[in-house]
C-alpha positions as CSV (number, residue, x, y, z in Angstrom):
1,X,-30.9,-28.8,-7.8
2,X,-30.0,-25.5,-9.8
3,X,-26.7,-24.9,-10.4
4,X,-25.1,-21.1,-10.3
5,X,-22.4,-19.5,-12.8
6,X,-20.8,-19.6,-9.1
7,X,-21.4,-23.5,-8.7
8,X,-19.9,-24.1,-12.4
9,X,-16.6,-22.2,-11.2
10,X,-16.1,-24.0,-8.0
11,X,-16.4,-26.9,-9.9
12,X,-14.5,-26.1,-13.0
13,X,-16.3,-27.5,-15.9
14,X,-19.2,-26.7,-18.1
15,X,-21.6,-29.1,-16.1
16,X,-24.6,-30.8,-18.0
17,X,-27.4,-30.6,-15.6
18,X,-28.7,-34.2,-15.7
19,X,-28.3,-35.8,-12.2
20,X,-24.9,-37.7,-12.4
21,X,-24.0,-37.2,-16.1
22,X,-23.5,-33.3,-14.5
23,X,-21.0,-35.1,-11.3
24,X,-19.1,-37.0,-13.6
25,X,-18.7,-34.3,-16.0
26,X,-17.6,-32.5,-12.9
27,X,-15.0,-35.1,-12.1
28,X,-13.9,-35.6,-15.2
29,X,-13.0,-31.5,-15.7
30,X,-11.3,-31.6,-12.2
31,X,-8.9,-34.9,-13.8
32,X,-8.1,-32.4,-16.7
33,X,-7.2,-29.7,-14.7
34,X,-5.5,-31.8,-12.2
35,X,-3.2,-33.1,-14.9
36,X,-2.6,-29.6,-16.6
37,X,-1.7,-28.2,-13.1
38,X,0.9,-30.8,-12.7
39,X,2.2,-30.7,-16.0
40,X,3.3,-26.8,-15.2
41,X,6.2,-28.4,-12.6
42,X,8.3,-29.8,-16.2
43,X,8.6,-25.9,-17.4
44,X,11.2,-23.9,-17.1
45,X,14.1,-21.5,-18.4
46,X,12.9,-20.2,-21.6
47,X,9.8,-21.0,-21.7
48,X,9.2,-19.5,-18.5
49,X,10.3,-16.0,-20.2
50,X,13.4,-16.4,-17.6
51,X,16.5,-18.8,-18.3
52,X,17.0,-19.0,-14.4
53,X,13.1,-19.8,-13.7
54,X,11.8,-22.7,-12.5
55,X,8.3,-24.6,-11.5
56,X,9.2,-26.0,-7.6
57,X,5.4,-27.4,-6.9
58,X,2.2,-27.1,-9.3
59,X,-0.8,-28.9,-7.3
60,X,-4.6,-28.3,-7.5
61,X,-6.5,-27.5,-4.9
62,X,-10.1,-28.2,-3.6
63,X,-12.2,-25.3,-2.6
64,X,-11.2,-24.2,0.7
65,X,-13.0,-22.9,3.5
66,X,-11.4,-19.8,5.7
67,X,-7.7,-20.6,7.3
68,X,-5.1,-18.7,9.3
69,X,-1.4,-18.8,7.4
70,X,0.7,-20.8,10.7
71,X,3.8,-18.7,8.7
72,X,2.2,-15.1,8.3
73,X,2.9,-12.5,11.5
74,X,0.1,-12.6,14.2
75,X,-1.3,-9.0,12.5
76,X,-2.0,-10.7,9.2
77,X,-5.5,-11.3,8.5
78,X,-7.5,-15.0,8.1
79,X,-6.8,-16.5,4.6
80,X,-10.4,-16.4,3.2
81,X,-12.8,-19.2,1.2
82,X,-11.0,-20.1,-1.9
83,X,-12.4,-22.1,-5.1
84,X,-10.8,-25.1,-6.7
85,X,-7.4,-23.7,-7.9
86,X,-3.9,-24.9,-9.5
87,X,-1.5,-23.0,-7.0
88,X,2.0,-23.0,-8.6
89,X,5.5,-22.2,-6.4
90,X,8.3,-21.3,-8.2
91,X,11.3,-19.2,-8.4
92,X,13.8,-17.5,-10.2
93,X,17.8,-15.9,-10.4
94,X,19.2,-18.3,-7.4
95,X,22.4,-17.0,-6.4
96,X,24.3,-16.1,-3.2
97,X,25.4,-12.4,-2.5
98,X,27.9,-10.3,-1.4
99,X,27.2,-11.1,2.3
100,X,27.0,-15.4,1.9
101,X,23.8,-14.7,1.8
102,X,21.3,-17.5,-0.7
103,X,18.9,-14.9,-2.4
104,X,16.0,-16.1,-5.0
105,X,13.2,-14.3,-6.2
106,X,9.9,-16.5,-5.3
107,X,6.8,-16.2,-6.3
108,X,3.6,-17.7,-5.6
109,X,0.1,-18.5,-8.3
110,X,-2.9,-19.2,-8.3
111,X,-4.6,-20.1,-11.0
112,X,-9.1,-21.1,-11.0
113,X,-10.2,-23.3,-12.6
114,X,-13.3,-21.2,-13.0
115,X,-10.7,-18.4,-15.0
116,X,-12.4,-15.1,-16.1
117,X,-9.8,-14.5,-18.8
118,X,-7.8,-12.2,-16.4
119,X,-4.6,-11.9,-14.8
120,X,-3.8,-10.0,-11.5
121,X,-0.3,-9.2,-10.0
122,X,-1.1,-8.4,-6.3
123,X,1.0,-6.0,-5.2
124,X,3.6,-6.3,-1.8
125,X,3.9,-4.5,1.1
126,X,6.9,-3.4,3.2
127,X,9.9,-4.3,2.5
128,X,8.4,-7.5,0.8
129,X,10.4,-10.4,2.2
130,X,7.2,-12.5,1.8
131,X,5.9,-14.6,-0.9
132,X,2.5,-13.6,-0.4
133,X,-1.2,-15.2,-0.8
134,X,-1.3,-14.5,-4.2
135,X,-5.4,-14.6,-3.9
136,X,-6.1,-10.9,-4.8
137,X,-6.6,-9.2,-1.4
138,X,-8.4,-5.4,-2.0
139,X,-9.8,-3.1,0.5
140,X,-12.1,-4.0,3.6
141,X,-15.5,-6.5,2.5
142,X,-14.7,-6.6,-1.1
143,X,-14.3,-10.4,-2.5
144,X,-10.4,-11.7,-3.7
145,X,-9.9,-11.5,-6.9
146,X,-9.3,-15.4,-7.1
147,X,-12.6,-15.4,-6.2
148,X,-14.0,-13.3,-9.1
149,X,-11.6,-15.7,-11.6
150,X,-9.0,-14.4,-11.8
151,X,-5.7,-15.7,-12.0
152,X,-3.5,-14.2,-9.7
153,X,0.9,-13.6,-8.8
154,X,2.2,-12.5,-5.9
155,X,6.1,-12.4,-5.5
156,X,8.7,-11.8,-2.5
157,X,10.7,-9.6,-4.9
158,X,14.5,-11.5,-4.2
159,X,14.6,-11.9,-0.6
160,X,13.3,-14.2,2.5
161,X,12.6,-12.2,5.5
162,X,13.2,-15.2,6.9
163,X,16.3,-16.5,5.9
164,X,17.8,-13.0,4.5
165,X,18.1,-11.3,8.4
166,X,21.0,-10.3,9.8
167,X,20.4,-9.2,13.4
168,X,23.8,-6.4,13.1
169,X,22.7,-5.2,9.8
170,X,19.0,-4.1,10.4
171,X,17.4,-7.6,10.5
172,X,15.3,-8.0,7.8
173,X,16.1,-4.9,5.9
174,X,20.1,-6.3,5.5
175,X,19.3,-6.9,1.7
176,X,19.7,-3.3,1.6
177,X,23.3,-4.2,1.7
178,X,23.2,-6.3,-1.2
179,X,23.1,-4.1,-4.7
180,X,21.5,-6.9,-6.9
181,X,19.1,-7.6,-4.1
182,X,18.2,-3.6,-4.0
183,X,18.0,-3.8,-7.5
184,X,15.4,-7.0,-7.5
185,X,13.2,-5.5,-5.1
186,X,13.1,-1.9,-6.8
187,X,12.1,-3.2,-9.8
188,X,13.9,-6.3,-11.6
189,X,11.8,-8.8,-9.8
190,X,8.6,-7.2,-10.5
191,X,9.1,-7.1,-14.6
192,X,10.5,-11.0,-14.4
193,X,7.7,-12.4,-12.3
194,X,5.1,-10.7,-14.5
195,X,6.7,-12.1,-17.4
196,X,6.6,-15.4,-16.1
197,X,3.3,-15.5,-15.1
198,X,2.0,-14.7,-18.0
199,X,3.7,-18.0,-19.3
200,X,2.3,-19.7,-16.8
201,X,-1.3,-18.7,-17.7
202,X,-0.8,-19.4,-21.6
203,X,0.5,-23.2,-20.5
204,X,-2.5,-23.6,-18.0
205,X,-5.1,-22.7,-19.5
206,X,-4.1,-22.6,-23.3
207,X,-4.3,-19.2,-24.1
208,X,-3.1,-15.5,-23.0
209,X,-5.1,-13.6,-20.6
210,X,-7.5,-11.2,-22.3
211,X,-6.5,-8.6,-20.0
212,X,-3.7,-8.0,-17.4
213,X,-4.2,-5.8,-14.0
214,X,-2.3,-5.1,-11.4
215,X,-3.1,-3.9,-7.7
216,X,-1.7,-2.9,-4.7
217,X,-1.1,-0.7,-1.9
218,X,2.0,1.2,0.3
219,X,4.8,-0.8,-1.4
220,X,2.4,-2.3,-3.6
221,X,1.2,1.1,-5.1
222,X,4.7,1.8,-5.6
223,X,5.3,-1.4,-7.7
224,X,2.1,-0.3,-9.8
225,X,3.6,3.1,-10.5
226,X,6.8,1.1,-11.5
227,X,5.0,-1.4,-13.9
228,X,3.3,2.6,-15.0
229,X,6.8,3.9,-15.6
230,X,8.9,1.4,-16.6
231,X,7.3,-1.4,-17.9
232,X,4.3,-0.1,-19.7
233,X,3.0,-2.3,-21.1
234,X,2.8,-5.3,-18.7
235,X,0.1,-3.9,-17.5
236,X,-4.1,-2.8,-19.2
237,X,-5.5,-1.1,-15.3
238,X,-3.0,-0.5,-12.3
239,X,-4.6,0.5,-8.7
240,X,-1.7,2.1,-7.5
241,X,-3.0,2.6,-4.2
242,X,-1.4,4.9,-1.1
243,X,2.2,4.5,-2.7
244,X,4.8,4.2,-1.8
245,X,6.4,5.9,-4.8
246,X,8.6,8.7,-2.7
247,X,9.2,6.4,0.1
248,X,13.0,7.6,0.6
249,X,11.7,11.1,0.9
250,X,9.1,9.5,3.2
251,X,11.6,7.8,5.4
252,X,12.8,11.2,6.1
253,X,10.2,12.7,6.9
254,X,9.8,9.7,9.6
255,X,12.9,10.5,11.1
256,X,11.5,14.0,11.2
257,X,8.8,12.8,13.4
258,X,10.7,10.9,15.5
259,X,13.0,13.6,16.7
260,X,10.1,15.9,16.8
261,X,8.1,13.6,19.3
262,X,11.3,12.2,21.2
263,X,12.4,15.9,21.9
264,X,8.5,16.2,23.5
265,X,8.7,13.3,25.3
266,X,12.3,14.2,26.7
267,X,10.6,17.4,27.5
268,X,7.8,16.2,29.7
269,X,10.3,13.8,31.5
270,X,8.8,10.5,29.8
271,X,11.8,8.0,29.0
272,X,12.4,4.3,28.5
273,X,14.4,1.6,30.2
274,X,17.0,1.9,27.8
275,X,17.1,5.9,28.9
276,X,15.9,6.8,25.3
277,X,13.0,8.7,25.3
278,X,9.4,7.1,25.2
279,X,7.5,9.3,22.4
280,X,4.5,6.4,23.1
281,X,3.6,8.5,25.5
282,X,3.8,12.2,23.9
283,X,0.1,11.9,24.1
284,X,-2.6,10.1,25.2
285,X,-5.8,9.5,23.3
286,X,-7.7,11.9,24.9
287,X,-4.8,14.6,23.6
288,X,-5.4,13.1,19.8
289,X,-9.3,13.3,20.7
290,X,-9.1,16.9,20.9
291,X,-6.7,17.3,18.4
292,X,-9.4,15.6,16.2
293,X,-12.3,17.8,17.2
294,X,-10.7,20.6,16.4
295,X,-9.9,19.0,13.1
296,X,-13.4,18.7,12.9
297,X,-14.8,22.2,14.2
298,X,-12.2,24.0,11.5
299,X,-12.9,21.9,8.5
300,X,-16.2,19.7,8.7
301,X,-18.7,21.8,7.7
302,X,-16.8,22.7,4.0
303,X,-18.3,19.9,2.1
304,X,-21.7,21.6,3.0
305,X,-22.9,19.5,6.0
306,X,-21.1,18.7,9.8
307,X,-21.0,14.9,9.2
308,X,-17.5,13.5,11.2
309,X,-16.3,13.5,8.0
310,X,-13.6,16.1,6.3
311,X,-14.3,15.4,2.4
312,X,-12.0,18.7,1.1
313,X,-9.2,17.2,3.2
314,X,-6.3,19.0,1.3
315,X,-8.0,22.6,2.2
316,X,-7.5,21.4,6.1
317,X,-4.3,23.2,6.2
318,X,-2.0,24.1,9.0
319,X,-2.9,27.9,8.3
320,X,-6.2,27.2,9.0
321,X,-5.2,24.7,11.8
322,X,-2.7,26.2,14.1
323,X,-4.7,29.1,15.5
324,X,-7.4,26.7,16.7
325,X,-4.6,24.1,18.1
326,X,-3.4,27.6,20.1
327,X,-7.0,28.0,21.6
328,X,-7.1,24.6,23.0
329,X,-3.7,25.2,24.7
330,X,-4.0,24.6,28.8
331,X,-3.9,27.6,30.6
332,X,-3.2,26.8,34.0
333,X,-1.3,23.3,33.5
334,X,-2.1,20.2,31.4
335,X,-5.0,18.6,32.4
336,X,-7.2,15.7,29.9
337,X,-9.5,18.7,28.6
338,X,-6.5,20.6,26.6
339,X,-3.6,20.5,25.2
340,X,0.2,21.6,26.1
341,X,2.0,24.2,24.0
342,X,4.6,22.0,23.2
343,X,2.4,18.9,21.6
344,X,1.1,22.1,19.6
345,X,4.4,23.3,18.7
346,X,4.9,19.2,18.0
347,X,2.0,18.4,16.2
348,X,2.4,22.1,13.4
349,X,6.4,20.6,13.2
350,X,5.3,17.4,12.2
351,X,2.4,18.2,9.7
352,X,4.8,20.6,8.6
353,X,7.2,17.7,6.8
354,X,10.5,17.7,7.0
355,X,13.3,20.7,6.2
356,X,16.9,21.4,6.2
357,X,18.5,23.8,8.1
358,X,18.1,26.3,4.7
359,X,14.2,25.8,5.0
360,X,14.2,23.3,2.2
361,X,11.4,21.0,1.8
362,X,12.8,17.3,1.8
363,X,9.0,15.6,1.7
364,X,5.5,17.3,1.6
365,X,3.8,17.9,4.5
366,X,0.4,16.7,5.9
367,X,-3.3,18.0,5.7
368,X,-5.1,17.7,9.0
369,X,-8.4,15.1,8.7
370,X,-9.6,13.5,11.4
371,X,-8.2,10.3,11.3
372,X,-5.3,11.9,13.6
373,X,-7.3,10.3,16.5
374,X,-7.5,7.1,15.5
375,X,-5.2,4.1,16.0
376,X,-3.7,3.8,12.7
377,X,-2.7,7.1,12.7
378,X,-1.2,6.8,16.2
379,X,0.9,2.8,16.0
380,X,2.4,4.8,13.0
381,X,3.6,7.9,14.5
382,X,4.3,7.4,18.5
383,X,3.6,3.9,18.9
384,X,1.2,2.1,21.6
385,X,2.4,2.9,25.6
386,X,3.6,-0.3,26.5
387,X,2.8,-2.2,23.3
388,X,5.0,-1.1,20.6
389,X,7.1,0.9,19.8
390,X,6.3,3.6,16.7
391,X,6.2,1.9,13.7
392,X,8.2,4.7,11.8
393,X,10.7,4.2,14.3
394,X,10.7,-0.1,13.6
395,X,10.0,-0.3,10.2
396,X,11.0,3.3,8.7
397,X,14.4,3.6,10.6
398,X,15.8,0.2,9.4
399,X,14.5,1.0,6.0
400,X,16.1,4.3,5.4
401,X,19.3,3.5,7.2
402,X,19.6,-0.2,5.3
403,X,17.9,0.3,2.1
404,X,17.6,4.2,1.0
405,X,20.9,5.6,1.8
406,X,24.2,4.9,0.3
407,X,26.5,3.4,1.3
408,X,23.7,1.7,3.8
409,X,24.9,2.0,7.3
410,X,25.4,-1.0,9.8
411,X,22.8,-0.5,12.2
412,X,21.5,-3.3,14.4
413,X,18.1,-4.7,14.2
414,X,17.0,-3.3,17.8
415,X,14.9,-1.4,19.2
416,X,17.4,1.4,20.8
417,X,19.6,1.2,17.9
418,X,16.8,1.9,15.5
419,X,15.5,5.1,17.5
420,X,18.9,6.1,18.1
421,X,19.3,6.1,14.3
422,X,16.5,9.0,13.8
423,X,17.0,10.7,16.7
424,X,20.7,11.4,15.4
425,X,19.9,11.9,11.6
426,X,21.4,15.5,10.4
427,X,18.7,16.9,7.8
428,X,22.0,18.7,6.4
429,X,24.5,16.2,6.3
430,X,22.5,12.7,6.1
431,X,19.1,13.5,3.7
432,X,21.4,14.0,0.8
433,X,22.4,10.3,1.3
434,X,19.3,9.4,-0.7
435,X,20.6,10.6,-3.9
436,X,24.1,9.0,-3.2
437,X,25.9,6.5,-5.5
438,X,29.2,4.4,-5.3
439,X,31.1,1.7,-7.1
440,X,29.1,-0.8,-5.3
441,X,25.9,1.3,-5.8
442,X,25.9,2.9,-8.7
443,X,21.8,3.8,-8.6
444,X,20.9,5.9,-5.8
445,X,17.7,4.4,-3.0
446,X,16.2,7.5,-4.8
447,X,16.9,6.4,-8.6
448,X,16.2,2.8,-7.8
449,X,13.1,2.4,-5.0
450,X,11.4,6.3,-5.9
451,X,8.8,6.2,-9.0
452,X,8.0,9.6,-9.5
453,X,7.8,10.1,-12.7
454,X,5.6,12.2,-14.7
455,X,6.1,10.8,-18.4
456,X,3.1,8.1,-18.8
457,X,3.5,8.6,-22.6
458,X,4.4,4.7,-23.0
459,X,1.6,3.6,-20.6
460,X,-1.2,5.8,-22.6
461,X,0.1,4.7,-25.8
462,X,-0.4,0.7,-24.5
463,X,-3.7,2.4,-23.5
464,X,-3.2,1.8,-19.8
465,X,-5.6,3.2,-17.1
466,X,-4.1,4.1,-13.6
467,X,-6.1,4.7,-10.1
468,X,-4.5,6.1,-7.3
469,X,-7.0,5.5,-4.5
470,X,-5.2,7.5,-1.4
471,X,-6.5,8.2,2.4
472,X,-6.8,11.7,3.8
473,X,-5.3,10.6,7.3
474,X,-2.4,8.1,5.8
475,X,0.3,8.9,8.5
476,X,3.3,7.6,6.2
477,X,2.6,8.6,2.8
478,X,1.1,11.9,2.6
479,X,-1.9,12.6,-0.1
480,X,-0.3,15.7,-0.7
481,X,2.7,14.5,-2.2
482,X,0.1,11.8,-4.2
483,X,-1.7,15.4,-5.4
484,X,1.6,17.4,-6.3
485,X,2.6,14.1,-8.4
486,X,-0.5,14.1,-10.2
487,X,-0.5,18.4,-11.2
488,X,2.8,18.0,-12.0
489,X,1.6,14.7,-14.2
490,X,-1.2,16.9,-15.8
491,X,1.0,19.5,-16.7
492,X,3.0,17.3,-18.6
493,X,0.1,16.0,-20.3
494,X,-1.1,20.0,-21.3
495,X,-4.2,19.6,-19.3
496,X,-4.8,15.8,-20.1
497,X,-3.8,13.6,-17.0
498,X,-7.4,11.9,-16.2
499,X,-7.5,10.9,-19.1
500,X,-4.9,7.8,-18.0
501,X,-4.8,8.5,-14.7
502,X,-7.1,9.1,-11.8
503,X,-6.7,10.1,-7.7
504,X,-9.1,9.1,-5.5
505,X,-8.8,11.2,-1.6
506,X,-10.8,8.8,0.6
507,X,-11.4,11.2,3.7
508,X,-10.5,9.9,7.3
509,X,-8.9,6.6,6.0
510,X,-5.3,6.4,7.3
511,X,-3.1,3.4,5.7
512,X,-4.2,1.8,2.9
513,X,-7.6,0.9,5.6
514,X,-9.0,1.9,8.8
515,X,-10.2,5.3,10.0
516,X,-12.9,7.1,10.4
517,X,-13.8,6.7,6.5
518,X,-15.9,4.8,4.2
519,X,-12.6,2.2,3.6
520,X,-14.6,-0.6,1.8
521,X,-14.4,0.6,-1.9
522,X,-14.2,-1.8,-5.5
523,X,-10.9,0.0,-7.6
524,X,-10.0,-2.9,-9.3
525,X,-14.0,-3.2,-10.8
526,X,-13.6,0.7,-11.4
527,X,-10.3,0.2,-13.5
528,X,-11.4,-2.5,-15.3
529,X,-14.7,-1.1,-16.4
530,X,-12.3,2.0,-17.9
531,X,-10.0,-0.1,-19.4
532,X,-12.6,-2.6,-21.2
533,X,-15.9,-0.5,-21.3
534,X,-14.0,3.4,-21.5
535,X,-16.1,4.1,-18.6
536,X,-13.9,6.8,-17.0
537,X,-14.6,6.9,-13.1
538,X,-15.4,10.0,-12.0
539,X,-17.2,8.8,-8.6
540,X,-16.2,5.4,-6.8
541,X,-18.9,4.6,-4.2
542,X,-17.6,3.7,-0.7
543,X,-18.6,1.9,2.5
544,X,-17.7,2.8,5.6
545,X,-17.1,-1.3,7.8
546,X,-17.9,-2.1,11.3
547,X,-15.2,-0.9,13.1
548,X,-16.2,2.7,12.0
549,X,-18.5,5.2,13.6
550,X,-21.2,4.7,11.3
551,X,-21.1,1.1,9.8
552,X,-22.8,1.0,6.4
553,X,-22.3,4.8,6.0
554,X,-21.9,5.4,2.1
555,X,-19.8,8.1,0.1
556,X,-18.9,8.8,-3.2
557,X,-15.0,8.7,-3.6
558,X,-14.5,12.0,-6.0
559,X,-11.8,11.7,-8.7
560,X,-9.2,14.7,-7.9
561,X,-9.9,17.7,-7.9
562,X,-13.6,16.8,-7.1
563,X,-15.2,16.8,-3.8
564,X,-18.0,14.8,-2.2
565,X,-20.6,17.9,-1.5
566,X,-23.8,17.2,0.1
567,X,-26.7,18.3,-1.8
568,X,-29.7,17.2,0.5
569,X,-31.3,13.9,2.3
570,X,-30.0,11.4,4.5
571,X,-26.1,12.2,5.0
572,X,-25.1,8.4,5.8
573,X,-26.6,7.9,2.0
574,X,-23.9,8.5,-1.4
575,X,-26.7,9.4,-3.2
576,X,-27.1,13.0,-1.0
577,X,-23.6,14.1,-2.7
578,X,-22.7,15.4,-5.8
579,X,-18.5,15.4,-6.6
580,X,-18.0,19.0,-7.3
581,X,-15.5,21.6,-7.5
582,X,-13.9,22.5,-3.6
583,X,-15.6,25.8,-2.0
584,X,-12.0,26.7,-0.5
């Protein structure tokens, strides 16, 4: 039998291939690693990098076929294959808050046997709350990083979703109310358990990683652009993907939603039990179906050829959009072919972002793609008619009321309480909130959870490389807030942002995945190939997955301001587009 590079991973040693001399060589690496794995449980404190740190359970494990997490939420996705590993628990700063409350910061490691040499901090999501599977997970078909060797972290940030709720204090957001536990999850945790892994990997395997990464998306793409700003040099390649990085802005500009679709609903007579109004059923999907071909009869053809695709998604403006919304308005009553004035009216409001009663922009607005009829773009936004509630309303109301504000407010961990919350929010009075400070607080939700900053100086100098992959149709985090960062970054840098740090549109994808997009795309191999072979990515190819209208469809992913422009041949094929300069 011939052995693979593959085979020698899973297997951990550098087999001789001679029958059993090869097995027991096998074994006998396996015994090794078994041995150093455990050994890992007797450090701690110091030379952990963290006086408070310590090694709970160190354990090998045998390759691993595909398993379902009996702990994760029933949206998580199966745990995938997994080669022979040392998976380390541990955790650091114990301590009980304000609140009685037992807060730690946790973090999870695994660590291959077959190492490449790297190190990969996967990145959280949420409000983190959750250890994580610390295996690497990138976009849609692309293999872990544990399975390309790499040793990888992933951390909870200071609090248990779990055992950190309180039901009166938004649930699972209540360590909002706790200062040190804002200030762990903002950023304290992140540098700590970086730090610490890093140990971890010299005392496993001997030696340093030749080359850290990190990578993440929504929260984790904030936590890159962090580790970018603040701790520059933890980190050679960030993929700092969809983030997060405005998020208290953001949550305002959910609340802005809500009221905006709640006053529709109200309009059209649809409420709840609770006598609240039901915004699930502002439209149906045949409303966001025509809402999306017109998305698609205004703005399709600019990248050259009328594909279903919308690849100069930040020239799909409202300007150009509005008019054409106007000519699909019913003219003699709603019916399924058109649409009513006021989800018009609605839909202009919300693309529009959020503003004070001055006019002032609190949070960019939206360009129109054509992911606005698909489900990701909807469970954000209204919600599912009697699924689920929006979740801007579940996840973004507790969030800004619990975590981004100061002082946080009480507000109960339900479902009326949390709409109530947004429907009541004063864009005068309340938005300033995210810039407040107290005795208790004395960083702002703004100062501590935003990471907008556009001095990279530190991170170039450590010769970092950053890639901000970001989707057209992301309902939460607009690409046009990702764009205004990254001109306001290049200005800083006289003209010289790409040259540390990249923005990658990915037309029609809405939240990190999902869409009507080529979703399945390799960051981490693109910033890695920059960071170690200065191979500067100006085109990322993509793949467009099952679940999308034209499974296997490929597309070049254009680093900003470059556009995918069809050139000629078959359009499902990369190769027929050239990234070039917008026509608009």
């Amino acid at each position: 039998m011939t052995l693979t590079v593959r085979d020698l991973r899973v297997f951990g040693c550098t087999v001789l291939l001679i029958g059993g001399v090869a097995h027991a060589a096998g074994e006998s690496s396996s015994a090794s690693a078994a041995q150093r794995c455990t050994a890992l449980a007797r450090q701690a404190g110091a030379t952990l990098g963290e006086p408070t740190a310590r090694i709970v359970t160190a354990k090998l494990n045998a390759p691993s076929a595909p398993t379902i997490d009996p702990k994760a939420p029933p949206w998580a996705a199966t745990i995938p294959a997994m080669p022979e590993h040392c998976e380390v628990e541990g955790l650091l700063r114990e301590r009980v808050g304000k609140d009685g409350q037992h807060y730690a910061v946790r973090y999870r490691m695994r660590l291959p046997t077959g190492w490449n040499g790297r190190f990969l901090f996967q990145g959280g999501g949420g409000t983190n709350g959750l250890v994580g599977t610390a295996i690497g997970t990138l976009q849609p078909g692309m293999p872990t990083a544990l399975d390309q060797g790499y040793a990888v972290v992933s951390t909870d940030t200071g609090h248990d979703n779990a055992t950190n709720s309180n039901p009166a204090k938004q649930g699972s957001v209540a360590f909002g109310h706790d200062y040190q536990a804002r200030l762990e999850y903002s950023e304290k945790a992140l540098d700590s358990v970086a730090t610490t892994a890093k140990r971890i990997v010299q005392a496993f395997y001997g030696r340093a990683a030749d080359r850290s990464y990190f990578a993440g998306c929504s929260n984790g793409g904030r936590e890159g652009m962090v580790f970018a700003q603040r701790f520059p040099t933890q980190f050679d390649g960030i993929v700092a993907a969809a983030p997060a990085f405005a998020v208290p802005k953001a949550a305002l500009a959910e609340a802005w939603d809500t009221q905006t679709f709640a006053a529709l609903a109200a309009q059209e007579g649809f409420t709840r039990q609770d006598g609240l109004p039901d915004m699930t059923r502002a439209f149906t999907d045949a409303d966001l179906d025509i809402v999306a071909d017109t998305v698609a009869k205004v703005c399709d053809a600019d990248d050259g050829v009328v594909d279903g695709m919308v690849q100069d998604v930040l020239s799909c403006t409202t300007a150009r959009m509005r008019p054409a919304l106007e000519a699909r308005i019913c003219a003699d009553g709603k019916d399924a072919t058109c649409l009513g004035r006021g989800q018009v009216e609605a839909l202009v409001r919300s693309f529009s972002g959020p503003r004070n009663s001055k006019g002032e922009a609190l949070y960019a607005g939206w360009p129109w793609d054509l992911g606005v009829g698909d489900m990701g773009w909807r469970v954000w936004k209204l919600g599912m008619p009697g699924a689920m509630d929006a979740i801007n309303v579940t996840l973004g109301s507790p969030a800004l009321s619990g975590l981004f504000v100061t002082p946080p407010a009480p507000v109960a961990a339900t479902a009326d309480a949390s709409l109530r919350y947004q429907i009541e929010f004063d864009f005068d009075r309340d938005a300033q909130k995210i810039f407040g400070t107290s005795a208790e607080f004395p960083r702002s939700g703004w100062d501590l959870v935003g990471a907008q900053s556009t001095d990279l100086d530190a991170f170039r100098q450590h010769g970092g490389r950053l890639l901000v992959p970001h989707g057209g149709s992301d309902p939460i985090f607009s690409i046009n807030d990702t764009v205004d960062w990254w001109r306001k970054v290049d200005v800083t840098n006289r003209g010289k942002a790409a040259d540390v740090v990249r923005v990658f549109a990915v037309p029609g994808m809405t939240h990190c995945a999902g869409g009507p997009a080529t979703d399945q795309y390799d960051a981490l191999a693109a910033v890695v190939a920059w960071v170690e072979n200065d191979r500067a990515p100006e085109r990322i190819e993509a793949k467009a997955g099952a679940t999308s209208p034209w499974p296997g469809r490929t597309r070049p992913l254009c680093a900003y301001p470059m556009v995918a422009r069809y050139t000629s041949g078959d359009v499902n094929r990369a190769e027929s587009f050239v990234c070039a300069a917008p026509s608009r």
